[in-house]
C-alpha positions, 0 to 999 in steps of 0.5 A: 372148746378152748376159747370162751368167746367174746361177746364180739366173736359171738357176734361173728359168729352168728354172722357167718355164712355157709358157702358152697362153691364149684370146683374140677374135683367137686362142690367145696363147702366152707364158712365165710365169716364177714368182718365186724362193721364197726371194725375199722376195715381191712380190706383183706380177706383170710383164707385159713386152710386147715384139715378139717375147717374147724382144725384141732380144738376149733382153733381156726374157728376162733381165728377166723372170728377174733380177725373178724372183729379185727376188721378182716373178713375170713374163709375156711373151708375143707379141700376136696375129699374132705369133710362135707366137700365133694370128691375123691379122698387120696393121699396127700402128696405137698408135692401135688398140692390142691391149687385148683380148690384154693384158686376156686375159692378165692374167685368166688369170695370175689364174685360172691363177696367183692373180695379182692386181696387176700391172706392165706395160711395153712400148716404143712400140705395147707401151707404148700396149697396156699404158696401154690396160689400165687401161681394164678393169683400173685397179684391178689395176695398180700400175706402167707402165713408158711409153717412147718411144710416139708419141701422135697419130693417124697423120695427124697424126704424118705431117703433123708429119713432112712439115712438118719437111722443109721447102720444099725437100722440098716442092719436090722432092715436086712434081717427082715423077710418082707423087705427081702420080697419088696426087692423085686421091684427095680425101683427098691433097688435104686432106692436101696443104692441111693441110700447106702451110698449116701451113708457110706460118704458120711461115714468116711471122714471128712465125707459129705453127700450133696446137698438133698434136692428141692422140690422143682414145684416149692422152687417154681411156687417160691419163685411167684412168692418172690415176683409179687408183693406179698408178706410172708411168715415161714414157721418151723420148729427146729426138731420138725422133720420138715425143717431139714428141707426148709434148712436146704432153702435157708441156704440156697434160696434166701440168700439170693433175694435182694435187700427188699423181698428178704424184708418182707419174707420173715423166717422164724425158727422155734426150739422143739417141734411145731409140726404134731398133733400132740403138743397141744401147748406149743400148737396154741402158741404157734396159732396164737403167734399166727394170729398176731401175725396175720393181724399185721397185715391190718393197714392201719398196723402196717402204717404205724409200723411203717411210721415207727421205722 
């Protein structure tokens, strides 16, 4: 365990609630974790989206319980195929996000609980399936807390990653048997085409592919972001691979928001990585900075933010 818990967190602790709610890929099992009472409240309930719930060395759990005492209630819970959720386990596409889990989950804390606004929050496949919510639930939602989520479709995301190794990776490639094999498909050999083309143009001075697409789905979820009223935190490190997309929505997309939704999207961009399971340093700081974040979305913090400026 990397935290010893407060005499309050144990108290939200005991307080927790098992929950299981109904889904079109199965029945979700989660933790609801209810506010402290003699919290002054929130009125918002985190959403902490994490594979499994308790995340690498229970961070989230001591997340869910620290805001709880904060005056925030909060879920976790495991996505479907996952952990003691029903349904089929699959490869996870960010470009195919679980929405209808998230969606499923939010409806209930309102049915079962009365919650009404929401935080929500994930890394990765996480953060792309808490943007996606804002498709059905915009208006309930007033925080995304966005880190280090690739934002192309995967043919895309390995044709940049291919372009990055270079000639001699090329070459080497080449020298292999079962590469040679994999060519029968129709769809190697464009992929094939799209790559060297592309490394020929970067060779020649002064040469300079386009600009690597972004996903139609991170553009249509991006835009609901926009259209609703929420705060956003965006959260990468500057050596994570998914930055390079990230980087192509710095340029295209951000600069097009007016002076009022670009205050309110946040974007903050660490030396090194942030994304991996091995830093455990640099994953407590990311958490910790999350965190803190979150807890902004208090409204007595707000008004006193809003009373400083």
């Amino acid at each position: 365990m990397p935290w010893r818990e407060t005499p309050a967190e144990l108290e939200r602790a005991r307080a927790e609630q098992p929950v299981l709610i109904g889904s079109p890929s199965g029945r979700l099992c989660g933790i609801y974790t209810p506010a402290a009472p003699d919290a002054p409240r929130a009125g918002v309930c985190v959403v902490l989206l994490t594979s499994p719930r308790s995340h690498r060395n229970r961070m989230w759990v001591e997340g869910a319980r620290r805001l709880a005492t904060l005056g925030f209630s909060a879920m976790r819970f495991d996505l479907h195929g996952t952990g003691d959720s029903e349904g089929e386990t699959a490869f996870r596409n960010p470009n195919q996000p679980y929405r209808e889990d998230l969606v499923a989950v939010l409806r209930h804390l309102g049915a079962a609980f009365g919650e009404r606004r929401f935080a929500v929050s994930g890394v990765c496949f996480d953060a792309r399936t808490a943007l996606s919510a804002f498709e059905d639930c915009a208006d309930s939602i007033v925080g995304l807390l966005f880190i280090a989520a690739p934002l192309m479709e995967l043919e895309t995301l390995v044709q940049a990653a291919s372009e990055r190794k270079g000639w001699g990776h090329l070459m080497h490639a080449l020298r292999k048997p079962s590469n040679w094999k994999s060519m029968v498909r129709p769809e190697r050999w464009r992929h094939a085409g799209l790559v060297l083309s592309r490394m020929v143009r970067r060779s020649v001075p002064g040469g300079n592919a386009a600009e690597l697409p972004l996903s139609p789905g991170f553009r249509r979820d991006f835009d609901a972001l926009v259209r609703s009223r929420s705060r956003a935190l965006f959260l990468y490190g500057r050596e994570d691979s998914e930055y390079e997309s990230f980087r192509v929505a710095e340029r295209e997309l951000f600069p097009r928001l007016d002076a009022a939704t670009r205050a309110r999207l946040e974007v903050e961009v660490w030396p090194g990585r942030i994304h991996g399971c091995t830093e455990m340093n640099r994953q407590r700081e990311s958490f910790e900075r999350g965190v803190t974040w979150l807890a902004r979305l208090h409204p007595s913090v707000a008004a006193a933010e809003t009373a400083r400026r």
